[in-house]
C-alpha positions as CSV (number, residue, x, y, z in Angstrom):
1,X,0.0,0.0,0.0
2,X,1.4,3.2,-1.0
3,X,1.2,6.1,1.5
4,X,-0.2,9.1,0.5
5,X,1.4,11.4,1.9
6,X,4.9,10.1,1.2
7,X,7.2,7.8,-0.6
8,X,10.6,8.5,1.2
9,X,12.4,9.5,4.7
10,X,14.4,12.6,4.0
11,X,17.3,10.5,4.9
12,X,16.9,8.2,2.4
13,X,17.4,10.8,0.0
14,X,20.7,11.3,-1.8
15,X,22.8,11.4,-5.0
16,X,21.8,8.3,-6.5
17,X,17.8,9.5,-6.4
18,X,18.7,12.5,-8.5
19,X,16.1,12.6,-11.2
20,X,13.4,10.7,-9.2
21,X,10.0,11.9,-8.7
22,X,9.6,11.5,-4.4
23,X,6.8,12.6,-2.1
24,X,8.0,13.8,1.4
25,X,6.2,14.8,4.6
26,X,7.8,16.6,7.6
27,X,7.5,19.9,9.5
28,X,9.2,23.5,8.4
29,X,11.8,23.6,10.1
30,X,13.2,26.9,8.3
31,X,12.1,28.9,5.3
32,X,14.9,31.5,3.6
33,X,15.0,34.3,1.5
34,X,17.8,34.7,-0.7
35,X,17.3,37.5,-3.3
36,X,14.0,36.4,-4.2
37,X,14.7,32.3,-4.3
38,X,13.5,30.9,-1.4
39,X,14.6,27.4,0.3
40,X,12.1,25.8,2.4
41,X,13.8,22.8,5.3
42,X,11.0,20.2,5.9
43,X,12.3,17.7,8.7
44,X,11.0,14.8,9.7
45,X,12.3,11.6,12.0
46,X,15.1,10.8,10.1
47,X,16.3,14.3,9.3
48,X,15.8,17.4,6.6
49,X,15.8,18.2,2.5
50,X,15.8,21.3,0.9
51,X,13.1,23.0,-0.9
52,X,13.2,24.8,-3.6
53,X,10.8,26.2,-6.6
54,X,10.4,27.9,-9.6
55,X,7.8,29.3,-8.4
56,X,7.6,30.8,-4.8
57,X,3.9,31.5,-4.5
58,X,3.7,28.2,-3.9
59,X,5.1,28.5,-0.4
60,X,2.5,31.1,0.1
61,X,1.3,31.5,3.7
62,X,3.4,28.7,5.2
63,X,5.0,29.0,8.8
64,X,8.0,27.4,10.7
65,X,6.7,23.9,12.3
66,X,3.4,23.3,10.1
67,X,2.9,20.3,8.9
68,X,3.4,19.6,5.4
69,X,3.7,17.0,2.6
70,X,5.6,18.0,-0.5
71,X,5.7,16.2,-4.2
72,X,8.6,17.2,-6.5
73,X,11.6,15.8,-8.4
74,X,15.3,15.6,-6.7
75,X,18.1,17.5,-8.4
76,X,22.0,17.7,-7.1
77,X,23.0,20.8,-5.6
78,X,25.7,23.4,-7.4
79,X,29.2,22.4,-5.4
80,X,29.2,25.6,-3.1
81,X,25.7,25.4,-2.1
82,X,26.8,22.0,-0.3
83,X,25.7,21.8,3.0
84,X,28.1,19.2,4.9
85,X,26.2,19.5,8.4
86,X,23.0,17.4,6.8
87,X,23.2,14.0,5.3
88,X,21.3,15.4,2.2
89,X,23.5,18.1,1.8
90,X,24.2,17.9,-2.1
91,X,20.7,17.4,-3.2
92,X,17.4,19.3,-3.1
93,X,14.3,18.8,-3.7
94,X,12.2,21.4,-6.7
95,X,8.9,21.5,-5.7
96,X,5.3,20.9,-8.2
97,X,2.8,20.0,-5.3
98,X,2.5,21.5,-1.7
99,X,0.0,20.9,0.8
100,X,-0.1,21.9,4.4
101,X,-1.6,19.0,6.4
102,X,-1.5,21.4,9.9
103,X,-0.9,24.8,9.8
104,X,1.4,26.3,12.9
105,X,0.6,29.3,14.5
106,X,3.5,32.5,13.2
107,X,4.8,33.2,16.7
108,X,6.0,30.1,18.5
109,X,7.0,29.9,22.2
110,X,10.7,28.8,21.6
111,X,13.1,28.1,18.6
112,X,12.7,24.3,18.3
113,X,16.5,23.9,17.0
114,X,17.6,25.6,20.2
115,X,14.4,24.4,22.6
116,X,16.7,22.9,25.6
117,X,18.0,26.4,25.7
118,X,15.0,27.4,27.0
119,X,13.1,27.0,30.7
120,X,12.1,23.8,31.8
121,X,8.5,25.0,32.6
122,X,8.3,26.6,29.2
123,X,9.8,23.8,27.3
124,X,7.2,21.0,29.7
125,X,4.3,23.1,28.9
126,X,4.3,22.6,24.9
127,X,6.4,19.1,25.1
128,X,5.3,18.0,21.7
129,X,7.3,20.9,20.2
130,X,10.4,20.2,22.2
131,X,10.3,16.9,20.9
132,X,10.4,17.9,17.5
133,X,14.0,19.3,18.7
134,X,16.4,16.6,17.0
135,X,19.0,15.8,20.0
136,X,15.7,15.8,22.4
137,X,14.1,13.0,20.5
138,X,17.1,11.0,19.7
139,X,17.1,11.0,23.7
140,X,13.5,9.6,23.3
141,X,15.0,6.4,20.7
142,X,18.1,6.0,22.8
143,X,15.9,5.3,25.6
144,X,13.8,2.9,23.1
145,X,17.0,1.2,22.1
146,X,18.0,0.7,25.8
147,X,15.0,-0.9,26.4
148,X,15.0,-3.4,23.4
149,X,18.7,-3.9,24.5
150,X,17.7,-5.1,27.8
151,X,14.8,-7.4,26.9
152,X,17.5,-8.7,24.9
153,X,19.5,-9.9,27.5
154,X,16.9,-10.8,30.0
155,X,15.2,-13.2,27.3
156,X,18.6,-14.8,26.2
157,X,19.3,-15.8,30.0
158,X,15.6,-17.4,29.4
159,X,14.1,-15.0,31.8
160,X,9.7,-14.6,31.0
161,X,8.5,-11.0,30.9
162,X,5.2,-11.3,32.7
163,X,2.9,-7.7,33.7
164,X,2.2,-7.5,37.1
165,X,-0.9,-5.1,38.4
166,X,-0.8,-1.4,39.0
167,X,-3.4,-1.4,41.3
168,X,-2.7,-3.3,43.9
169,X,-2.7,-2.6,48.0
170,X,-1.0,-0.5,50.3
171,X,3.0,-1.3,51.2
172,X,4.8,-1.0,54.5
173,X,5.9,2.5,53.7
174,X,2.9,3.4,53.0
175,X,3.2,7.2,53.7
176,X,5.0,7.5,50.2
177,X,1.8,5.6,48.3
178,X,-0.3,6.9,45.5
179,X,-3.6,6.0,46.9
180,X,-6.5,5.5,44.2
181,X,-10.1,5.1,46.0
182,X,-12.5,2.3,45.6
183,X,-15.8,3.1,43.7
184,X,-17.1,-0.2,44.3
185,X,-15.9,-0.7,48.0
186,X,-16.7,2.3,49.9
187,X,-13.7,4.0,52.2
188,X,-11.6,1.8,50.6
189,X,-8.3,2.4,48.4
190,X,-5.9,0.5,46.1
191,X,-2.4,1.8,46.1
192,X,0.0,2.2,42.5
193,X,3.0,-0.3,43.6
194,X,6.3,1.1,44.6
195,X,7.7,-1.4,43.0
196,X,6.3,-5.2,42.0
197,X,8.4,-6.5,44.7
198,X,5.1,-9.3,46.7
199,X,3.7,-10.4,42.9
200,X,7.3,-10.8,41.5
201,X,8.0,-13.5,45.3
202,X,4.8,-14.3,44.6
203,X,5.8,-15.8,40.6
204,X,8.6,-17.8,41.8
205,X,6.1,-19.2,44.8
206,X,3.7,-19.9,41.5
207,X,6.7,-22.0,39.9
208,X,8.5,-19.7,37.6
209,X,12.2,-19.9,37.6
210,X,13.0,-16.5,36.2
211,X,11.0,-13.1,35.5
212,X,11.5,-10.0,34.4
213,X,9.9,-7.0,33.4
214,X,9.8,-3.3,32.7
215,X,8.0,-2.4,35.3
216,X,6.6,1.3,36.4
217,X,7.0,1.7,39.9
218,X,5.0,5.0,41.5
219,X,6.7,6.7,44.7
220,X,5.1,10.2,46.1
221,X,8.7,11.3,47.2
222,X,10.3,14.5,46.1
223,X,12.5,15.3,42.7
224,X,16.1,14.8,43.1
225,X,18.4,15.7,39.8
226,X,18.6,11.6,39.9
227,X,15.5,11.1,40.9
228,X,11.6,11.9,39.0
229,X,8.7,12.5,41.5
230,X,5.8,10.3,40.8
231,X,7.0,7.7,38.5
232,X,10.3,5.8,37.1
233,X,10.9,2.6,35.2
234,X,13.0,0.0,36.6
235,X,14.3,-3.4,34.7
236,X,12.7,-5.6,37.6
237,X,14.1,-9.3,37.9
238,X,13.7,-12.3,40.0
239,X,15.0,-15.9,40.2
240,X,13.8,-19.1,42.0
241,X,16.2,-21.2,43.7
242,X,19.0,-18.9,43.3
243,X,21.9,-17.2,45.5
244,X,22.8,-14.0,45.8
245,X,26.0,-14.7,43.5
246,X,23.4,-16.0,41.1
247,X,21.5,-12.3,41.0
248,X,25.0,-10.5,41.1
249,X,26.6,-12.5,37.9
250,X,23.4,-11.3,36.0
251,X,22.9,-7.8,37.5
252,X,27.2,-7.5,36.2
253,X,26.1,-9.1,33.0
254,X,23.3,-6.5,32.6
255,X,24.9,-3.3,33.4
256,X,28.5,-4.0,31.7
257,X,26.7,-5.6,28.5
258,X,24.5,-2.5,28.3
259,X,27.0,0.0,29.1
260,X,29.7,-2.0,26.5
261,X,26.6,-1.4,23.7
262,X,25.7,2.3,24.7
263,X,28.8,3.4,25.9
264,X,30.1,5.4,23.3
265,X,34.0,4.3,23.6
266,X,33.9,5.3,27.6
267,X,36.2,2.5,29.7
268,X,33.8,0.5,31.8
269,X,34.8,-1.1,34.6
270,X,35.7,-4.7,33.8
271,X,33.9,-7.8,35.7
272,X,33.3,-9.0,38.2
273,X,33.1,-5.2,39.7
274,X,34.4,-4.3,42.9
275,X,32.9,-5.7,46.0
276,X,32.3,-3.3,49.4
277,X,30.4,-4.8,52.7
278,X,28.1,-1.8,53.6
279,X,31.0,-1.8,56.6
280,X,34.0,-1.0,54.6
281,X,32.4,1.2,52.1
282,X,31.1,3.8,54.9
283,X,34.6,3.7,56.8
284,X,36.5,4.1,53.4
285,X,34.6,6.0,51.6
286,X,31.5,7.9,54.1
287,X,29.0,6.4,52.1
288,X,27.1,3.6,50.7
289,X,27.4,5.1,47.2
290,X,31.1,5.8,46.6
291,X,32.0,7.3,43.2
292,X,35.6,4.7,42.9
293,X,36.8,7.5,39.9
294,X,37.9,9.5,43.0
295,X,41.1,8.2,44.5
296,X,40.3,9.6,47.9
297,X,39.7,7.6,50.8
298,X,38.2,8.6,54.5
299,X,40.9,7.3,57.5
300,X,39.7,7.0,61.1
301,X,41.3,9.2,63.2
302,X,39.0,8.7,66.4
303,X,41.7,6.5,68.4
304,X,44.4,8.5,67.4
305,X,42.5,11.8,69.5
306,X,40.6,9.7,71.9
307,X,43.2,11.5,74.7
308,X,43.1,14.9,73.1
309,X,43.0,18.3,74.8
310,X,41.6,19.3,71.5
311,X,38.0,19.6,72.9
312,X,36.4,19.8,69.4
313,X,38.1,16.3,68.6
314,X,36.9,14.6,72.3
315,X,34.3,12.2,72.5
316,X,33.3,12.5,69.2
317,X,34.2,10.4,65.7
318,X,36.7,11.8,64.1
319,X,37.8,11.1,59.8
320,X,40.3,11.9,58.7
321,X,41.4,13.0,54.1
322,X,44.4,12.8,53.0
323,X,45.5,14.9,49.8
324,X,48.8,14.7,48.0
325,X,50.9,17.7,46.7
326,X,47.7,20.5,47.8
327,X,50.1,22.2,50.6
328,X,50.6,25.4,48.1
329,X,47.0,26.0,47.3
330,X,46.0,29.6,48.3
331,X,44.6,30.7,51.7
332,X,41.1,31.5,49.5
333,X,40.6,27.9,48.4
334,X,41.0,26.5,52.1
335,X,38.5,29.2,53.1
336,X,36.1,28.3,49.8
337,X,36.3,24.9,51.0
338,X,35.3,25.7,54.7
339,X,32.4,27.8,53.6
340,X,31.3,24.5,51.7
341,X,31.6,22.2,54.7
342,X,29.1,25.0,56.7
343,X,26.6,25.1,54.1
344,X,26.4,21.1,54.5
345,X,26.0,21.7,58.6
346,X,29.7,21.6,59.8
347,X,29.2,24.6,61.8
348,X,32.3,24.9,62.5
349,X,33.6,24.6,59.1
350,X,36.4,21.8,58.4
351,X,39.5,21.9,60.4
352,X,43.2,21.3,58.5
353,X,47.1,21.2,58.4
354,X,49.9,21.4,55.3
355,X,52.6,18.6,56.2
356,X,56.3,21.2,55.4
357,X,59.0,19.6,54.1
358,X,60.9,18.7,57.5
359,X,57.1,17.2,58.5
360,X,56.5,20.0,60.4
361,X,52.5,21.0,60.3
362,X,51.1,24.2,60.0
363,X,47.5,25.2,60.4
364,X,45.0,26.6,62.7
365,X,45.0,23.2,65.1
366,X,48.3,22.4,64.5
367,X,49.2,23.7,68.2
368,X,46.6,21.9,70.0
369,X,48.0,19.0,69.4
370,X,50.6,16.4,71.4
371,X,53.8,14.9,70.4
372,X,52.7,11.9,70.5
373,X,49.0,12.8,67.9
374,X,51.7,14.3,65.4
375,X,53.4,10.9,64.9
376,X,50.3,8.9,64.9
377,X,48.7,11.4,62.6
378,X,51.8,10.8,60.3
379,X,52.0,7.0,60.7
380,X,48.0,6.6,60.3
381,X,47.9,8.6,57.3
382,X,50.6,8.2,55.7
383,X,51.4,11.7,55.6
384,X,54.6,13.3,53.0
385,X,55.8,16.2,52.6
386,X,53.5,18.7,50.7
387,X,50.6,17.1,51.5
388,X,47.1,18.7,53.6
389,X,44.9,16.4,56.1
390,X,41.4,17.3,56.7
391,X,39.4,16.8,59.5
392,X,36.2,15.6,59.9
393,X,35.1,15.1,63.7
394,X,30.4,15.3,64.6
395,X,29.0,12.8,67.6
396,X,27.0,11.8,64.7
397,X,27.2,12.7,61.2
398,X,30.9,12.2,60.7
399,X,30.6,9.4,57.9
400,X,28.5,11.4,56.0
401,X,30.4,14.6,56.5
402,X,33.3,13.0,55.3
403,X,31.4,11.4,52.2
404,X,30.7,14.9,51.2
405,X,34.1,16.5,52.2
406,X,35.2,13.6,50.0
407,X,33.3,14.0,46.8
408,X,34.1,17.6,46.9
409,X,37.2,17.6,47.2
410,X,37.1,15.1,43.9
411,X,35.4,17.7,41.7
412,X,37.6,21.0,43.2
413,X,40.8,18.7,42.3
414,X,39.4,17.9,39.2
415,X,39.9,14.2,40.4
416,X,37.5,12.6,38.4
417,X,37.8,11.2,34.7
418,X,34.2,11.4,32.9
419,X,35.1,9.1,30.6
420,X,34.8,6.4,32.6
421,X,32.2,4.4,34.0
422,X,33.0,2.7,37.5
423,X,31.1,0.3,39.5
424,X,30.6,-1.7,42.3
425,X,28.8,-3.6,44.8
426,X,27.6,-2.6,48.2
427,X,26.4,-5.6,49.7
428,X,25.8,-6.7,53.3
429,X,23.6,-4.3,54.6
430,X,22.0,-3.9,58.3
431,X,18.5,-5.3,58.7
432,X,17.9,-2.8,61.0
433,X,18.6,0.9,62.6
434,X,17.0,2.3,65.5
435,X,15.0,5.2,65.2
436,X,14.9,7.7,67.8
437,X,11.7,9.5,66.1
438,X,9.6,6.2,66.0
439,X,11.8,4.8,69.6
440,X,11.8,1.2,67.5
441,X,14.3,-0.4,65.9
442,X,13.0,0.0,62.1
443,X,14.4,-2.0,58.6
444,X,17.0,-0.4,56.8
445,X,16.1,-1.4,53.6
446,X,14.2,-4.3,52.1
447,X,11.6,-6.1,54.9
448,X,11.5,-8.8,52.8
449,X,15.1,-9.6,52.5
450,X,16.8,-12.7,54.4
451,X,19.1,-12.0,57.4
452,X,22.7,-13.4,56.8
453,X,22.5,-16.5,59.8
454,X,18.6,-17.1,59.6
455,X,16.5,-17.8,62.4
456,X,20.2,-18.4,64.9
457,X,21.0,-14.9,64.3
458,X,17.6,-13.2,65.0
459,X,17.1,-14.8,68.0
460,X,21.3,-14.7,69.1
461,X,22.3,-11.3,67.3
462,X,21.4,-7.5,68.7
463,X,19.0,-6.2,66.2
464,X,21.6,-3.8,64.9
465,X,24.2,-6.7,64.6
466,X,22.1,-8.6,62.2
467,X,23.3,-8.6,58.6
468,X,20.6,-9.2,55.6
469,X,21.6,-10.5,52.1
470,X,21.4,-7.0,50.7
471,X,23.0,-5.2,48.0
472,X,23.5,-2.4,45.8
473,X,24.8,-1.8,42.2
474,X,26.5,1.9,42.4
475,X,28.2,3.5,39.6
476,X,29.6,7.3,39.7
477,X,28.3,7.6,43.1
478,X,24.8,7.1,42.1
479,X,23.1,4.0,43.3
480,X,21.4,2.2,40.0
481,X,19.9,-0.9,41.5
482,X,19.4,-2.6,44.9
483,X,18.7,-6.6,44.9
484,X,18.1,-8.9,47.7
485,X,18.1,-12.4,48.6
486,X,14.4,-12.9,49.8
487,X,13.0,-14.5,53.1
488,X,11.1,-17.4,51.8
489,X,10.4,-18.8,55.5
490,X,7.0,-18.0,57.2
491,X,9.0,-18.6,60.9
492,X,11.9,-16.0,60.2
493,X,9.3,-13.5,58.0
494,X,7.3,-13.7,61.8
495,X,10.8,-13.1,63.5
496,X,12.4,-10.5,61.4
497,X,8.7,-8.4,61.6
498,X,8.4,-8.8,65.5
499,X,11.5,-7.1,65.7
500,X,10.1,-3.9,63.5
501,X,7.7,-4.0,66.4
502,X,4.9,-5.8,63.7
503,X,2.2,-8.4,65.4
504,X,2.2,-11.3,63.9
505,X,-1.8,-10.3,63.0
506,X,-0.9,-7.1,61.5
507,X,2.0,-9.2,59.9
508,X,-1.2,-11.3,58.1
509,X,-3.3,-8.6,57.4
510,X,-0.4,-6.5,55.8
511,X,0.9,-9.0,53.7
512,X,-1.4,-11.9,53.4
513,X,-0.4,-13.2,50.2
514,X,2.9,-13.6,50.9
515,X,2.4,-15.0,54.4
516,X,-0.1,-17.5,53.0
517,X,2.3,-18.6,50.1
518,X,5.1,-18.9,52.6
519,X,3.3,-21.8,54.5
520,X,3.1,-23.8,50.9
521,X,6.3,-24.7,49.9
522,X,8.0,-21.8,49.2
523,X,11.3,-22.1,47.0
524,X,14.6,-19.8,47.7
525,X,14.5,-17.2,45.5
526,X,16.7,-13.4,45.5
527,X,16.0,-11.0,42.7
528,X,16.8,-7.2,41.9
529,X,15.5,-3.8,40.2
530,X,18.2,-2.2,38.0
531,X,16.8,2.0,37.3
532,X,16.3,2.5,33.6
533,X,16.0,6.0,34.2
534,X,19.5,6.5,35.7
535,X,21.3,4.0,33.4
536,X,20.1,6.5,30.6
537,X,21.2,9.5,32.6
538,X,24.2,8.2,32.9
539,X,24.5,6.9,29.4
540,X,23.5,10.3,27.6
541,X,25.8,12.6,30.0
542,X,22.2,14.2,31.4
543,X,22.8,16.6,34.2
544,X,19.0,15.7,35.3
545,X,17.1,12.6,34.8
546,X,14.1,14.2,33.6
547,X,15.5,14.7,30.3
548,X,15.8,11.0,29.9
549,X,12.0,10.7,29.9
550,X,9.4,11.2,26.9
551,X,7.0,13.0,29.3
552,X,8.3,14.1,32.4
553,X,6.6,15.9,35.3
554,X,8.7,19.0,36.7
555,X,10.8,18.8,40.0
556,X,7.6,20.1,41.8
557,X,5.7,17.0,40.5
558,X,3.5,19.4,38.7
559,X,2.6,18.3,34.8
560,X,2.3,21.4,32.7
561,X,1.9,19.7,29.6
562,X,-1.6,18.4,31.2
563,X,-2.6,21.0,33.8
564,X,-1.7,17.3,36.2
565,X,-2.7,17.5,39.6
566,X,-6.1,18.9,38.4
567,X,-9.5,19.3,40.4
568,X,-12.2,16.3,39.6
569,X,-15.9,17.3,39.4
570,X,-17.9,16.9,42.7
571,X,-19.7,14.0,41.0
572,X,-16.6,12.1,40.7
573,X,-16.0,12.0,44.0
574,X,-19.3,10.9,45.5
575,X,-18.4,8.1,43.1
576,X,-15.3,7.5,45.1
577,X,-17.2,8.2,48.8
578,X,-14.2,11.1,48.9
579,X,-15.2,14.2,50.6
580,X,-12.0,17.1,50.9
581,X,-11.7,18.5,53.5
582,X,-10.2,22.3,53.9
């Protein structure tokens, strides 16, 4: 069937259809005058042709971005009107036939060539002209191509993409649920799933070995530059009588085959990637998401001042940064960096030395300290000539001080190479932390993850002692997928909840499917949830994720495009037995 409206992509076009007769369609993306001969640009998905004709009546009335289709023979170009920056640059197309299929209004809110140069609002509220921008939808394919990539992989490794529900019940954190109300069961509510984590147990409890899906995942939490409010898309996978090695091989295999593919020549860290306990990767590094392109590491210093006269340094937790060859940066940049570490709640700004040539310090502690702290100082951290130690000391936000100091420091030292692509795995995480707001001990992560030692260490172990099969995949600093080997055993799923303060009939009522399958054989199973959204940030070099996605909401979680959250007629919600309240 021949399409009516065309019989070629612009791209298609070139030297060797010289003399056909062709029929494009496209939008106008430019119209020129030139002393009376004007050239018309019609784009379309796979790029632009110039338009030419004898007679320029014909483009009569037209406007930038109206839809058009356009009949007319291809002729080659004379040699200095080439135009190397499009792939149909020595050929044009003389026009017989125009007609515009969608006319465009004469003033437009933003250049489309130059769209991302506008405000984010502005370019949200008319989306489907921002779209038309070419480097904005080729973001919009990437992310298509991603996506075919990864079912790719999943469905080689003979994993079954199976849909699970979107409306589906309240989860244990429930205060960051999308709740939608019940017509048909009044003062009641289904919830839009966090993420498919019971149905996917649930699957390898029906039999199925291996699953996967693309799954949308809904969260009311606020925008990060990493993070979309509302919703994200995550590559969700699980496996039946696996280990957490088992989930790890194919989480590497993912993200380094997908990274390999999309990469664009960047180095990518090799497998099996680096392997932190939760442990080591807070006292090395002051976080659970350590960007490994910055050479930097966090010492502990807290034994080394746990005499001191220093009274800012006693009783507290002290870290401790070492940096090489700094000792001759100005007085300013010291000071630039202490303003930093108050704006992140060091009141007190960050406290230093230079290391001299003769190991002699000099800074603003420097004389508040002992003999004997000035040679364990220099033993603990190595310290050389020419080189500055910062100090980190807080009762208890001295990890995540130092985390910061840290990845500053990386980006003022220009430290890290963007060319490279590093990752690793955090793995054995805490089951639990206490929270002094809730006075309860409360799960770190995953509720439904297995503790490392079973049922012995529940009942042996201090909550905060216990260790679950938890992980993370981080790359750049950014976390990009956490996994978990699952509790498949109704005993220890009673035990780990009692401890989070659950009763066992809150425990049923909460989670009854899972409960219910648990008493019926349930097989060992671990699974994971790599973040398409981030993997594309990361891929395309996006400062913010939003520009990853076709449609996104803005960092409020306010849709322009749509007028999204909007007011719903009075009759809608008597429907939904809602009444809203002032």
């Amino acid at each position: 069937m021949v399409n009516k409206y065309r019989t070629h992509m612009c791209s298609s076009l070139n030297e060797s259809t010289i003399g056909s007769e062709v029929r494009v369609a496209g939008f106008v993306e430019n119209i020129r005058d030139h002393g009376g001969v004007i050239f018309v640009d019609i784009r379309d998905m796979s790029g632009v042709i110039q338009v030419v004709s004898n007679d320029d009546s014909i483009f009569d009335g037209i406007t930038r971005e109206s839809s058009i289709t356009v009949l007319g023979t291809i002729r080659g170009r004379a040699e200095e009107d080439y135009n190397s920056r499009i792939s149909t640059g020595t050929i044009e197309l003389l026009v017989s036939n125009l007609e515009v299929l969608g006319h465009a209004n004469n003033v437009l809110p933003f250049e489309v060539i130059s769209s991302r140069e506008s405000s984010e609002e502005t370019r949200l509220k008319y989306r489907y002209l921002d779209l038309r921008n070419p480097k904005v939808k080729e973001t919009v394919l990437f992310r298509t191509k991603v996506i075919d990539y990864l079912r790719k992989i999943m469905k080689e490794d003979d994993f079954l993409e199976i849909q699970t529900p979107i409306l589906t019940a309240s989860s244990p954190e429930g205060a960051r649920d999308f709740i939608v109300p019940s017509r048909k069961f009044h003062g009641k509510f289904y919830a839009l799933p966090q993420a498919p984590q019971q149905f996917k147990q649930l699957l390898m409890c029906g039999g199925f070995d291996k699953y996967f899906q693309i799954a949308p995942c809904f969260r009311d939490e606020d925008a990060r530059s990493d993070r979309v409010y509302g919703e994200f898309y995550q590559l969700d996978f699980e496996m039946a009588f696996a280990t957490e090695e088992d989930v790890l091989t194919i989480g590497e295999k993912v993200f380094y085959d997908t990274f390999k593919e999309f990469s664009n020549g960047k180095k990518i860290s090799d497998k099996p990637f680096v392997r932190l306990s939760y442990k080591e990767s807070m006292e090395r590094f002051g976080t659970d998401k350590p960007d490994l392109r910055n050479p930097l590491e966090v010492i502990d210093l807290t034994e080394v001042f746990a005499e001191t006269t220093f009274r800012p340094f006693r009783g507290v937790t002290v870290k401790g940064i070492v940096v090489n060859d700094i000792a001759d940066k100005s007085n300013s940049w010291f000071n630039d960096l202490g303003d930093y570490a108050k704006s992140i709640g060091m009141s007190a700004g960050i406290g230093y030395f230079k290391v001299n040539d003769d190991m002699s310090f000099v800074g603003p502690i420097d004389k508040f300290l002992s003999e004997e702290e000035r040679e364990d100082l220099i033993e603990v951290g190595k310290l050389k000539p020419g080189c500055v130690i910062f100090f980190i000391a807080d009762r208890n936000n001295a990890y995540k001080y130092a985390g910061s100091i840290r990845d500053e420091l990386g980006k003022r030292l220009d430290l890290i190479d963007n060319n490279e692509f590093k990752f690793c795995i955090v793995k054995d995480f805490p089951m639990y932390e206490w929270s002094e707001e809730e006075d309860k001990y409360i799960f770190t992560h995953n509720p439904f993850s297995m503790p490392q030692g079973g049922m012995e260490a529940l009942n042996s172990k201090k909550p905060e002692e216990i260790i679950a099969y938890q992980f993370d995949f981080v790359c750049n600093g950014i976390e990009m997928a956490s996994g978990a080997v699952r509790n498949h055993d109704i005993e220890i799923m009673k035990k780990v909840f009692a401890i989070a303060s659950y009763e066992e009939d809150e425990l049923k009522n909460r989670f009854k499917a899972l409960y219910e399958a648990f008493s019926y054989g349930a097989p060992p199973h671990a699974g994971m949830a790599p973040g398409i959204d981030r993997m594309l940030m990361l891929l395309l070099d996006e400062k913010s994720i939003r520009e990853t996605i076709a449609f996104p909401m803005n960092a409020n979680g306010a849709d322009a495009l749509m007028a999204s959250p909007s007011n719903v007629t009075e009759m809608q919600l008597r429907e939904a037995h809602i009444k809203i309240r002032d």
